[in-house]
C-alpha positions in Angstrom: 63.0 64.7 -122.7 63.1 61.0 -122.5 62.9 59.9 -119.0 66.1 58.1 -117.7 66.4 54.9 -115.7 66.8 54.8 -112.0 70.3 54.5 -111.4 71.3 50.8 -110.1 72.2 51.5 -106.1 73.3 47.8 -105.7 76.0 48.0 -109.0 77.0 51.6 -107.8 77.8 50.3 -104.0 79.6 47.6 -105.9 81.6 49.5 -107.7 82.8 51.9 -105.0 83.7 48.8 -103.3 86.1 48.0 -106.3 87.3 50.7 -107.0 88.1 51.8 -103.5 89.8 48.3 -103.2 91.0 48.3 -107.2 90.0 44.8 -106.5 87.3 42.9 -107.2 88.0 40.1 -104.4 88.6 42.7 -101.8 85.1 44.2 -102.8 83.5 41.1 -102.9 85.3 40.1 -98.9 83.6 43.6 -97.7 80.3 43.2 -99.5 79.7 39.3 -98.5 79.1 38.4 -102.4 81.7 36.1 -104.4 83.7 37.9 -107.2 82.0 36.7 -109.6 78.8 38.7 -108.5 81.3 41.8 -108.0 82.0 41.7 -111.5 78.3 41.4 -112.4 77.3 44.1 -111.1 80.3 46.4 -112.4 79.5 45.4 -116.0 75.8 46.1 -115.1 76.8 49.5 -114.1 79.2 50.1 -117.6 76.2 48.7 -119.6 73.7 51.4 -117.5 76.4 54.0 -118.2 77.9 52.9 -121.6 81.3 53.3 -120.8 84.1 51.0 -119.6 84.9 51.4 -115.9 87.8 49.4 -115.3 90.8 47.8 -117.3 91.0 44.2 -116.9 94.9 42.8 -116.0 95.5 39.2 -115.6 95.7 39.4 -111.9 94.7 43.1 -111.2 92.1 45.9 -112.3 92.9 49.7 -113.0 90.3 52.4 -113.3 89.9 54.4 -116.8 89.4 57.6 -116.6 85.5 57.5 -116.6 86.3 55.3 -113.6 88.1 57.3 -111.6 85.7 60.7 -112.6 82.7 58.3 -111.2 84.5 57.0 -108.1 86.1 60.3 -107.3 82.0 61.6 -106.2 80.3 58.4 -105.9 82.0 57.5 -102.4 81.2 60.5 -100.6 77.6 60.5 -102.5 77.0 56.7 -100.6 78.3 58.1 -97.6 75.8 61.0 -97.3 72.8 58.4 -97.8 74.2 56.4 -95.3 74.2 58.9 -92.8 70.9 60.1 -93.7 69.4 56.7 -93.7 71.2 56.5 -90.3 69.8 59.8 -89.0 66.1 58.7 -90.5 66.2 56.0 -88.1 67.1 57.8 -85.3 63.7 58.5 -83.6 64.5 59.4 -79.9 67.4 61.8 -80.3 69.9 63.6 -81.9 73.3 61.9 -82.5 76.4 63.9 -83.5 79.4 61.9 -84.5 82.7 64.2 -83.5 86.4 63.2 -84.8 89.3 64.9 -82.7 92.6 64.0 -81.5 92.8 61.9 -78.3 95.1 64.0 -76.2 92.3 66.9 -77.2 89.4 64.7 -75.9 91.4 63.4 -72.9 92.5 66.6 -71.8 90.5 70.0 -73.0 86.7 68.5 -73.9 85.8 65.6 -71.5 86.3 67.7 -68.1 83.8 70.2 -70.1 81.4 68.0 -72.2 79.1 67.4 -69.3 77.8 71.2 -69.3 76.9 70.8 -72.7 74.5 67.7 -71.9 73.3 69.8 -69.2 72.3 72.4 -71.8 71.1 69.9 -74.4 69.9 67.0 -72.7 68.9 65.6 -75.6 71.9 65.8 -78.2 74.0 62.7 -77.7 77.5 63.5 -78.6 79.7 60.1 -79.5 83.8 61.3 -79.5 86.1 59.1 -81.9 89.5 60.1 -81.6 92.3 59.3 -84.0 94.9 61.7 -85.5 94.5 60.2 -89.1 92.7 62.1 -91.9 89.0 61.5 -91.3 86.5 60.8 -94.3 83.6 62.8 -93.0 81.0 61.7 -95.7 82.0 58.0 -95.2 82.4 57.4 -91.7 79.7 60.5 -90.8 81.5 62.2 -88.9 79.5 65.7 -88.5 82.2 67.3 -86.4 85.8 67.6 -86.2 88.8 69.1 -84.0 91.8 69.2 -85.4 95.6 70.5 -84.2 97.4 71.6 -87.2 97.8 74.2 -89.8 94.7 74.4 -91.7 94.0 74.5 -95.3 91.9 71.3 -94.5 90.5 70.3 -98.3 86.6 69.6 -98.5 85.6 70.5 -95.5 84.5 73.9 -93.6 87.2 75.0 -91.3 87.9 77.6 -88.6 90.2 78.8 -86.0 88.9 77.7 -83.0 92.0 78.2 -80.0 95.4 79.1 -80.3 97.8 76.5 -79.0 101.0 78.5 -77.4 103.5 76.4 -75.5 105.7 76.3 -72.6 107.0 74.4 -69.8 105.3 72.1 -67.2 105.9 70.1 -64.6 104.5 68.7 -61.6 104.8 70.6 -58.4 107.3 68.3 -56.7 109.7 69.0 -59.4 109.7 72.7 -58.6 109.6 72.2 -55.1 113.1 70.1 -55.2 115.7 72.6 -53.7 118.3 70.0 -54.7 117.9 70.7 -58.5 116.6 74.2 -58.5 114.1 75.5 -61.5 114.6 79.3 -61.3 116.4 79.8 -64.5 116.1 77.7 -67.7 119.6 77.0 -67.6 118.2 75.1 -64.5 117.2 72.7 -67.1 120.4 70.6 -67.2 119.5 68.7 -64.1 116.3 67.5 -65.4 114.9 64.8 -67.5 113.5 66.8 -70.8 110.2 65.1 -72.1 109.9 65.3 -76.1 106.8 64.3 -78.3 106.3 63.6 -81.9 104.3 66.3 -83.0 106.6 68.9 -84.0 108.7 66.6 -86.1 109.4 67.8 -89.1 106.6 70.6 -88.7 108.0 74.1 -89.3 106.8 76.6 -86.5 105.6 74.0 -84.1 107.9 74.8 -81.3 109.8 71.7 -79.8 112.9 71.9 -77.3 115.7 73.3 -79.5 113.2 76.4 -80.3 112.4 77.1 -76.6 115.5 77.1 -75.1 117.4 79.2 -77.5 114.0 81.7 -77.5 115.4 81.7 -73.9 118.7 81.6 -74.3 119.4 78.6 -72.6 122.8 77.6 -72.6 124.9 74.1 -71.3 121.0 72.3 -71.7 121.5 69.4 -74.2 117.7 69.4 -75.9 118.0 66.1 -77.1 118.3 64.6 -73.7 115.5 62.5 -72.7 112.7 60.1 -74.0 110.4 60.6 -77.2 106.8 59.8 -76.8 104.7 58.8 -79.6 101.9 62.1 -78.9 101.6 65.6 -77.0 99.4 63.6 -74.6 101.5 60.7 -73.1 104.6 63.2 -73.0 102.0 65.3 -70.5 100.8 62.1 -68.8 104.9 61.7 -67.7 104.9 65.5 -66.9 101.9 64.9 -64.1 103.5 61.8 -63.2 106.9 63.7 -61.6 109.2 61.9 -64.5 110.5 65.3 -66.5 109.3 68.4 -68.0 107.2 68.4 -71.1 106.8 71.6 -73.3 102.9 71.9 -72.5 100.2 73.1 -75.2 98.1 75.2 -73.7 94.4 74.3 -74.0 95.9 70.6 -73.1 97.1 71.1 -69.7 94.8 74.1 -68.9 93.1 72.0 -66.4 96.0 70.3 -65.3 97.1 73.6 -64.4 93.7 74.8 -62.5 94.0 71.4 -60.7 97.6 72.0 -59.9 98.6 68.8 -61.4 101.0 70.6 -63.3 102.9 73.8 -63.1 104.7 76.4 -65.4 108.3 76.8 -63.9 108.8 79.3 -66.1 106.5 82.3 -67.7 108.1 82.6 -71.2 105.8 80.8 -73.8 106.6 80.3 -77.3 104.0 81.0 -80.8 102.8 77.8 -82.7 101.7 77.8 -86.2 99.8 75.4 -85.6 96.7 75.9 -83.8 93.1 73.9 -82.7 90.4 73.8 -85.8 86.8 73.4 -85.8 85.9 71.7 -88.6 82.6 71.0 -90.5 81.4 68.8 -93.0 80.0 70.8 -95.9 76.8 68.9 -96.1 73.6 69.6 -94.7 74.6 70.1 -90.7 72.6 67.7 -88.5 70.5 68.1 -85.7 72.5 69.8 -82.9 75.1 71.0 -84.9 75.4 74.5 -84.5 74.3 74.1 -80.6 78.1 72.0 -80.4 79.8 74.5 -82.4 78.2 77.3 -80.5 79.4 75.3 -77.2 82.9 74.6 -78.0 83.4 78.7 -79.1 82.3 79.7 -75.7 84.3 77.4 -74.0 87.2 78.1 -75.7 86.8 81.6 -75.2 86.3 81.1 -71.7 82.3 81.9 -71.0 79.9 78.9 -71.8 77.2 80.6 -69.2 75.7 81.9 -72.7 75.3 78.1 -74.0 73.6 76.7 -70.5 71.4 79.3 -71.0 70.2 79.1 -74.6 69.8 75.3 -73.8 67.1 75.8 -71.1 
């Protein structure tokens, strides 16, 4: 078999640039080259392959279909050797990169996160939070927790806690014998707190679904002030300004502390629920020592992970 050419890195980097972009300027602004050296190196890369890559518009470019077979692989292909450059380099320690939500950070894993670096000392773990869709090849991300309901595509995913909801409020609400909280229908003399993240999600409880689960009557549940996520609706809970339907492993320690309170025991199913989820390349260093971690928190016994880190 006749040997084939290394493949050119520098044109293939070029081209996922441009076609990421479907612009050759764009490219050439991210890669610090001028546009005429972007379109070098794509007809390079067509002359290498033999086929056309892009169609050619007066002011525009579209991919052909070879074009977008190529970029729909090369991307994430770039983004693995990235990270494994990245991980080549790193000589003193393991680094895992972990993408979650930042009520999830804020709330459930920074209080915990120091007894995993008491078990692994030498795993650094660096949290980005966001609540868009995370690229884990590109941005090399390793680790991700999600709230949602699955079915996550190109990635390994599993259930990692349940996310049931109810009531909360600070304990100066409940002790207000002026406006009583003994029975839901107690909730039409309070300021109702409302986030985003059941909108126009089907099985993710919000207000309407809790009080007639209850049968709450004379409560209007549109009263009161929308918050943009679960976790500035919560902040307004702790800070004595209404009562926010809680998610469970988000005000857990808000509830230990006694920052918060449940004024009422009835919780409502979610379908949506917390996700641990995985790139499906090969795991770095310190991995499955996280994943193990998180599982045994969430099911309420890390002793097992302080051990196995000693």
């Amino acid at each position: 078999m006749k040997p084939r050419r290394p493949a050119p890195l520098n044109a293939l980097r070029t081209f996922e640039a441009a076609a990421r972009h479907l612009s050759f300027n764009a490219a050439a602004r991210q890669l610090f080259v001028t546009p005429a050296a972007v379109s070098h190196q794509v007809k390079h890369l067509e002359a290498y392959l033999g086929v056309t890559l892009f169609q050619r518009k007066h002011r525009s470019v579209a991919l052909t279909p070879e074009g977008q077979a190529l970029a729909a692989t090369v991307g994430e292909l770039l983004g693995q050797l990235d990270v494994a450059i990245d991980r080549a380099m790193s000589h003193e320690s393991a680094e895992l990169r972990v993408t979650t939500m930042e009520s999830f950070a804020a709330k459930w894993l920074a209080p915990r996160l120091h007894r995993f670096h008491q078990a692994w000392p030498d795993i650094r773990v660096h949290i980005v939070t966001g609540d868009a869709h995370a690229d884990f090849a590109r941005e090399g991300f390793d680790i991700g927790i999600r709230y949602g309901p699955g079915g996550y595509a190109g990635v390994r995913a599993e259930p990692l806690m349940d996310a049931q909801v109810f009531p909360v409020c600070a304990p100066s609400l409940l002790a207000d014998a002026s406006r009583p909280l003994e029975r839901p229908d107690d909730l039409r003399h309070h300021t109702l707190l409302h986030d985003e993240s059941s909108a126009g999600r089907p099985g993710v409880p919000a207000w309407p679904d809790w009080l007639e689960a209850v049968g709450a009557r004379d409560v209007d549940a549109q009263r009161g002030p929308i918050f943009a996520s679960i976790y500035l609706a919560q902040e307004a809970a702790v800070a004595g300004h209404g009562i926010a339907l809680g998610v469970a492993p988000l005000v857990e320690e808000d509830l230990r502390q006694g920052r918060l309170v449940r004024p009422f025991a009835h919780g409502s199913d979610n379908a949506y629920r917390f996700w641990l989820v995985r790139s499906q390349a090969e795991p770095a260093a310190g991995t499955d020592a996280f994943c193990r971690w998180l599982w045994e928190e969430a099911s309420g016994d890390p002793a097992s992970t302080r051990q196995a880190g000693r």
